[in-house]
C-alpha positions in Angstrom: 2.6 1.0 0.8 1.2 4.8 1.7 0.0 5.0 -2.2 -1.9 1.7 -1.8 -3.4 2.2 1.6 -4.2 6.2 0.6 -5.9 5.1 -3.0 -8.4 2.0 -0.8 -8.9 4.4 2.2 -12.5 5.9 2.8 -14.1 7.2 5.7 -17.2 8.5 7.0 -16.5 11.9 5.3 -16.3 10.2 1.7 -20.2 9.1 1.8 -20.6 12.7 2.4 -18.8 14.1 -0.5 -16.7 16.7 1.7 -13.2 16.6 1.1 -12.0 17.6 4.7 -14.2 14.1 5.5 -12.2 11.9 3.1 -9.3 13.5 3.9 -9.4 12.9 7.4 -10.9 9.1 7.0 -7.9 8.4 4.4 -5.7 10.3 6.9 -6.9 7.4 10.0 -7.0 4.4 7.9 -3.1 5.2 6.6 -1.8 5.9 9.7 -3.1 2.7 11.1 -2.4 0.8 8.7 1.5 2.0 8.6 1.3 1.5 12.4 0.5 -2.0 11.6 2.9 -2.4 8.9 5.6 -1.0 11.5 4.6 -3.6 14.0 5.4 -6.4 11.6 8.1 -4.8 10.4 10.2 -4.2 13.3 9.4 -8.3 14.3 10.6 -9.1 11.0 13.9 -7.2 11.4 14.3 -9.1 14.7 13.4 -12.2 13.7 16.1 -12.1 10.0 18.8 -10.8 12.1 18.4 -13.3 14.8 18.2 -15.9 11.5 21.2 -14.3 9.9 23.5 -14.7 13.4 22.5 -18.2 14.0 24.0 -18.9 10.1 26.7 -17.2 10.3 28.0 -18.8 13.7 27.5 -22.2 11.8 30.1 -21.3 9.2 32.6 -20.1 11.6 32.3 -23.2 13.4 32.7 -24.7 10.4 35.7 -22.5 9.3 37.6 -23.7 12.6 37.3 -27.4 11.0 37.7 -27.0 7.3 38.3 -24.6 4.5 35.2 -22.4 3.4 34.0 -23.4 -0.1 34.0 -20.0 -3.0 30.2 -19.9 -2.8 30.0 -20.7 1.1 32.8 -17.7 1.6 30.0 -15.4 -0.5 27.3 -16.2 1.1 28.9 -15.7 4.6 29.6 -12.2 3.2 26.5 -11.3 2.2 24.9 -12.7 5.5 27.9 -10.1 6.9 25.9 -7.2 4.7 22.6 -8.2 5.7 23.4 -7.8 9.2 24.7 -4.4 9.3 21.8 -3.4 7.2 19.5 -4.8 9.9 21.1 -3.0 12.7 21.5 0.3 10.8 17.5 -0.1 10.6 17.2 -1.1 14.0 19.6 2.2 14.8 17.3 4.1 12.7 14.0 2.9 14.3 15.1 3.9 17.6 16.7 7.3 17.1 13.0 8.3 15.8 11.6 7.0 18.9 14.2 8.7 21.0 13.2 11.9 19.5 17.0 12.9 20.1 17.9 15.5 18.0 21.2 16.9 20.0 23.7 14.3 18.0 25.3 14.4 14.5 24.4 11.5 12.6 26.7 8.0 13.4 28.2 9.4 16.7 25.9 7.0 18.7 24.3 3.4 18.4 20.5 2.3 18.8 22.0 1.4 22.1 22.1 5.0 23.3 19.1 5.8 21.7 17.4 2.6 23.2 18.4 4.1 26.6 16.9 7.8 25.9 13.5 6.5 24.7 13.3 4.5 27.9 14.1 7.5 29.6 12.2 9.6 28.2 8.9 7.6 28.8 9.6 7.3 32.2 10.1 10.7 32.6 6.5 11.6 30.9 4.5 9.3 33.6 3.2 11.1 36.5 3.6 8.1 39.4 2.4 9.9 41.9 0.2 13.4 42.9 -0.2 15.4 45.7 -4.1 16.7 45.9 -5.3 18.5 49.1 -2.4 16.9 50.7 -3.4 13.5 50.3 -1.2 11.2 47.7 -3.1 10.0 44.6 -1.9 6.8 42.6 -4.9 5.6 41.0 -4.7 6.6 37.4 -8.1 7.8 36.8 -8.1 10.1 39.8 -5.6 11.5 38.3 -6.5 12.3 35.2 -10.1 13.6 36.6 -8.1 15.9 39.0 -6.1 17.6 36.1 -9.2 17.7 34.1 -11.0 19.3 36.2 -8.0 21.7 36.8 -7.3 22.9 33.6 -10.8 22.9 32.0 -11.8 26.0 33.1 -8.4 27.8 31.8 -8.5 26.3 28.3 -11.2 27.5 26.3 -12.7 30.1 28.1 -14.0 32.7 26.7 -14.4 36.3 28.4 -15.9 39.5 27.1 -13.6 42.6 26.3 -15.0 45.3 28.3 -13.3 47.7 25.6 -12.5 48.3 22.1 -10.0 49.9 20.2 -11.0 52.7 17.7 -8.7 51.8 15.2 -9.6 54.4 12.2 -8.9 57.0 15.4 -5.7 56.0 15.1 -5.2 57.2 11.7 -3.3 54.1 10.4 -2.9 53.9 6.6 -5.5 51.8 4.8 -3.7 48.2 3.4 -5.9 46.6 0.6 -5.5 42.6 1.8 -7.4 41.4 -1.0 -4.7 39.2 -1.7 -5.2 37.3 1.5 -8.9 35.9 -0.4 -6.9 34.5 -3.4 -7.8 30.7 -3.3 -4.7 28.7 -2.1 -2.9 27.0 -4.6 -0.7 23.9 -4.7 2.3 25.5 -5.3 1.8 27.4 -2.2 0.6 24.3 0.0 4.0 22.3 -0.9 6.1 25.9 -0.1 5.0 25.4 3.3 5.2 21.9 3.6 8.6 21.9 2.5 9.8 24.0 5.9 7.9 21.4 8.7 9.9 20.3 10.7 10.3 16.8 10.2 11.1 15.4 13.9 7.9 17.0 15.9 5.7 14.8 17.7 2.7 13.4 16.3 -0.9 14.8 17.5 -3.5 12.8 17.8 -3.7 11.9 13.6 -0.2 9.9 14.6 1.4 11.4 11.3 4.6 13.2 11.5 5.2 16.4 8.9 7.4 13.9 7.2 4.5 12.3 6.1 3.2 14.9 4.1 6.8 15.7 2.2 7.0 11.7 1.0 3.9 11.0 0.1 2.9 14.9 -1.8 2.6 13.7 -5.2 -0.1 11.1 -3.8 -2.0 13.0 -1.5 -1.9 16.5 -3.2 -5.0 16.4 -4.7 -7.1 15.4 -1.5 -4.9 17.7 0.6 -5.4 20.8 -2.1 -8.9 20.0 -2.1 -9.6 19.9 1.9 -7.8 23.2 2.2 -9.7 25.3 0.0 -13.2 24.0 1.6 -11.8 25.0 5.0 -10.9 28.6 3.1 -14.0 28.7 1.7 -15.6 27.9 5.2 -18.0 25.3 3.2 -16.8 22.3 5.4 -18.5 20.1 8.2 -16.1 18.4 8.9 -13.1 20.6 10.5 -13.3 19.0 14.0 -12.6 15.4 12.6 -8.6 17.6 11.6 -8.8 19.9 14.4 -8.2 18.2 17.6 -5.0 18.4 20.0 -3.4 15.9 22.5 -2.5 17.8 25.5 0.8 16.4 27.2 1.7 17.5 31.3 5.4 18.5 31.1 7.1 18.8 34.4 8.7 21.8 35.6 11.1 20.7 38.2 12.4 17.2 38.7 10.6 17.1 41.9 7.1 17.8 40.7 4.0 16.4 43.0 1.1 18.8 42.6 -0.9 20.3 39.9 0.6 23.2 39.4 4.1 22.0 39.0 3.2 20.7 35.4 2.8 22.9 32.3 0.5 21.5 29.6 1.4 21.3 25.7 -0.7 21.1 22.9 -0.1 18.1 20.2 -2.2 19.7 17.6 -2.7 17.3 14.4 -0.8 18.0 11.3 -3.2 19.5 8.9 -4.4 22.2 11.2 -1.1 23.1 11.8 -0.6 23.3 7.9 -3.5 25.3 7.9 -1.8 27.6 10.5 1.0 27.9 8.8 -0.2 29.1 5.2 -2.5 31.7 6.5 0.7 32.6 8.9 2.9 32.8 6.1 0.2 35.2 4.1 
């Protein structure tokens, strides 16, 4: 489904011939298109295991009144495989949304994970904030009031008022001419491979995962956007470098401004990016 979607996908960026353009319009129309897919998906599950219950109940009502035919006793087994396959998937579906990563794998059902998800989504809303004393509620005072608060601290940009001398300090000359080599493929998939697959999603809604399962199809485009943005030939960077920033609170008890840190959600190519030029 992420070949067919990536190979149909064009953006903005393609008309322009930049490949950090196309990249980032194939990048927006495969995410939503899986988020659609994932919709349907998840109602389908519900819909074939509810199907699959409601048949197998009719044979064991019909096992208390007669023998089970051969074929009726293999079908009622299959029906039996199908639904464990279902709620394994349903499991599945839910531990990613629980973002739970404390708990070997099979020590808990989607039950559990149901529960943290919930939980954790009502522990990221802010109900509530205290501003000058008075109580705030309405949504949209509240996110003007922390906008307004952290604007000034994010971004800002201050003057040194002094330098280092650093050939007074007599350090020993490094040739880094290495560090100009044009980033190859081999090294792009070296760092792919150690992303961490269970980090949240910035504002591109792709996971790291994405990148390991679907190299061999987006290798090209991704090998292609890179070496632009190392050339610093591309237009097109902010479309791939945006964060989501995210309040987390520091007590359980937080009701003003300052008892939330802010996180950064920063999409996954720049923090490729990051990463290569980290790793060099």
């Amino acid at each position: 489904r992420a070949s067919r979607r990536w190979s149909v996908a064009h953006g903005r960026g393609a008309m322009a011939g930049d490949p950090v353009g196309q990249f980032a319009g194939k990048l927006k129309a495969t995410a939503k298109a899986l988020q659609h897919w994932q919709a349907q998906f998840r109602n389908n599950i519900k819909l074939k295991a509810a199907v699959t219950s409601e048949i197998i109940g009719q044979l064991d009502r019909a096992m208390d009144r007669r023998p089970l035919t051969a074929n009726e006793r293999q079908f009622r087994a299959n029906l039996k495989m199908q639904q464990l396959g279902y709620v394994a998937l349903d499991r599945a579906i839910w531990r990613q949304k629980s973002r739970f990563r404390g708990i070997k794998e099979g020590d808990a059902g989607a039950n559990f994970f149901r529960a943290k998800a919930m939980a954790r989504r009502c522990k990221n809303f802010i109900p509530k904030l205290q501003v000058d004393g008075v109580t705030v509620t309405d949504q949209e005072t509240k996110v003007k009031t922390f906008h307004s608060f952290f604007e000034p601290i994010f971004g800002s940009k201050k003057l040194r008022p002094r330098r280092l001398n650093l050939h007074g300090l007599r350090y020993e000359q490094i040739d880094l001419g290495d560090m100009d080599a044009p980033i190859t493929e081999k090294e792009i998939l070296a760092n792919i491979a150690e992303l961490d697959d269970n980090r949240a999603p910035g504002p591109d809604g792709l996971m790291d995962l994405f990148y390991k399962c679907c190299w061999p199809i987006i290798k090209a485009d991704l090998t292609a956007a890179i070496r632009v943005v190392q050339a610093n030939t591309t237009t097109h960077l902010h479309r791939l470098d945006q964060a989501t920033m995210i309040l987390l609170a520091k007590s359980a008890d937080a009701a003003t401004i300052k008892d939330y840190r802010p996180i950064s959600l920063v999409c996954s190519f720049a923090k490729l990016i990051t990463k290569i030029l980290a790793t060099r």
